[in-house]
C-alpha angles and dihedrals in degrees: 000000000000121000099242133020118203122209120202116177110208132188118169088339092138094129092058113023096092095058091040089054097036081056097055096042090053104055127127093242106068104182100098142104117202122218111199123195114205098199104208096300124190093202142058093288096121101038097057088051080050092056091052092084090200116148094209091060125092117189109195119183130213115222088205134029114270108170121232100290086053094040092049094053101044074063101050092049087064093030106125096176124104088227123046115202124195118227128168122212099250103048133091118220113212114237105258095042101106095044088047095056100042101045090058084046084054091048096040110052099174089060113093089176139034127174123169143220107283130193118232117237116187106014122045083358112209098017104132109208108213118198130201113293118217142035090269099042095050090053096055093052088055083080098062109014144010096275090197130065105226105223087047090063125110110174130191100261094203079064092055093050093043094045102037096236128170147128119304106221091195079071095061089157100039112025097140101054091050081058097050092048085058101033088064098066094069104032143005132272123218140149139228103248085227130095093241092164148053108230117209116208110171127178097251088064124113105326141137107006092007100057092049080060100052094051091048087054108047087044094064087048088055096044090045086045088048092043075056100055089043111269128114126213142181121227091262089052086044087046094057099041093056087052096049081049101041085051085231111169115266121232095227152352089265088047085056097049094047089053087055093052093046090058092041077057091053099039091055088042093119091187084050107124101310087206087077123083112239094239100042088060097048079056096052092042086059099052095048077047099053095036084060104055089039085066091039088056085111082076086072122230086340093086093044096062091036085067103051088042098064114092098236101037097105086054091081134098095227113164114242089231085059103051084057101052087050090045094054087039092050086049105048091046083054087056100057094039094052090086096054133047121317128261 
């Protein structure tokens, strides 16, 4: 039995498959055995697997195509480590990655979970995604966004078989952070504050009609989660609240304003999920805030002032690099819209 198992789900991933294995197998932690399901692939992608000629690795093939939720838990039902880590076929762990994870597992018995910060390659190439840090803070974001990167996670394996937990296939778009939402009533979430891992994002990822799909489903998570924690919302509300969580643009400075006083409405929610610290929350609450006008700087200085003005706004750990990329972009954006009408 080896300590982790690490499940990697791969279609048509021949390109990538060998560095995202050779990653794995040469990490610093080696422990490990590795299950990959090759999920009714047209290319190369098992038989470079094939070619690896490592004894820790199991290549398993659908027959038929299963998706990733199908795919994961055909995994986890073979799965002998006491850890599972997630890994998609595209992605390079960093070395220390798995050593890393399950040493603060080791250190922290109430997580269940634990991801970690990822740069992006390809795509948006350098960007470093840095998700909540700490129990608490990872809780609250459960309210607005997925606090976790999939293929970061490890999770304690023994948590999974006594809770019954697995992928949800009904959630095709956003079957991790189902998992995460219930997940969280029997452990904690939390991250490594360290990028461990090499985060593919390629144009051909999630777009046009799957992308439509994503939000509506992760709409109807947020309105199930905030159901949960005692509010009630319609599909418009659900809608909009996806949409403050996910930092997606606003349309316009009324659009702004009306997200700020959707999350004022939250913060003084008294009823609001009573597991998360009041302060912690109003912290939280800040950084989905100023995310968001950071992506609405298009609206000019407008934003700019939206986001000070709101009450909680200085109760966010924005980054002073930060505050100065929105600032110039504000201003840029003012500049090009001077000529025309006001905001």
């Amino acid at each position: 039995m080896a300590l982790v198992t690490v499940v990697i789900p791969a279609r048509n991933e021949a390109p990538h498959i060998d560095a995202a294995l050779r990653s794995i197998l040469a990490q610093s932690l080696s422990d490990l055995e590795v299950i990959v399901i090759d999920d009714a692939s047209t290319d190369e992608t098992g038989e470079r697997v094939n070619r690896l000629g490592d004894s820790r690795v199991r290549l398993l093939r659908n027959e038929n195509n299963l998706g990733v939720s199908g795919s994961l838990n055909r995994a986890l039902d073979l799965a002998s480590g006491g850890y599972v880590a997630r890994m998609d076929a595209d992605d390079v762990a960093h070395a220390d990655r798995l050593a890393r994870q399950i040493a603060f597992l080791e250190t922290h018995p109430e997580v269940g979970a634990v991801g970690s910060w990822a740069r992006f390659v390809e795509k948006f190439a350098g960007h470093r995604e840095r998700k909540p840090v700490g129990a608490a803070h990872a809780r609250a974001w459960l309210l607005f966004d997925n606090p976790l990167i999939h293929s970061t996670v490890v999770m304690r394996r023994d948590l999974l078989e006594r809770c019954a937990l697995r992928y949800d296939p009904a959630w095709s778009r956003t079957e991790d952070f189902d998992l995460w939402m219930r997940l969280s009533e029997h452990a904690q979430l939390d991250n490594v504050p360290e990028v461990l891992l090499d985060f593919r994002v390629r144009d051909g990822g999630v777009t046009g009609t799957a992308r439509g799909e994503m939000d509506e489903q992760a709409a109807r998570l947020l309105r199930r989660r905030l159901a949960l924690c005692g509010r009630e919302t319609d599909l418009e509300e659900s809608g909009f609240h996806r949409a403050i969580g996910q930092g997606a643009p606003m349309k316009s400075p009324r659009q702004l304003r009306d997200a700020a006083a959707w999350l004022d409405k939250l913060l003084h929610d008294e009823k609001l999920d009573p597991g998360v610290d009041p302060g912690v929350f109003r912290a939280v609450v800040a950084d989905v805030w100023f995310r968001l006008c950071r992506r609405s700087a298009h609206l000019g200085w407008s934003s700019w002032r939206a986001c000070w003005a709101a009450p909680f706004a200085a109760a966010g750990g924005a980054l002073p690099a930060d505050r100065v990329r929105f600032a110039l972009a504000a201003g840029y954006h003012h500049l090009r819209r001077s000529g025309g009408s006001r905001a």
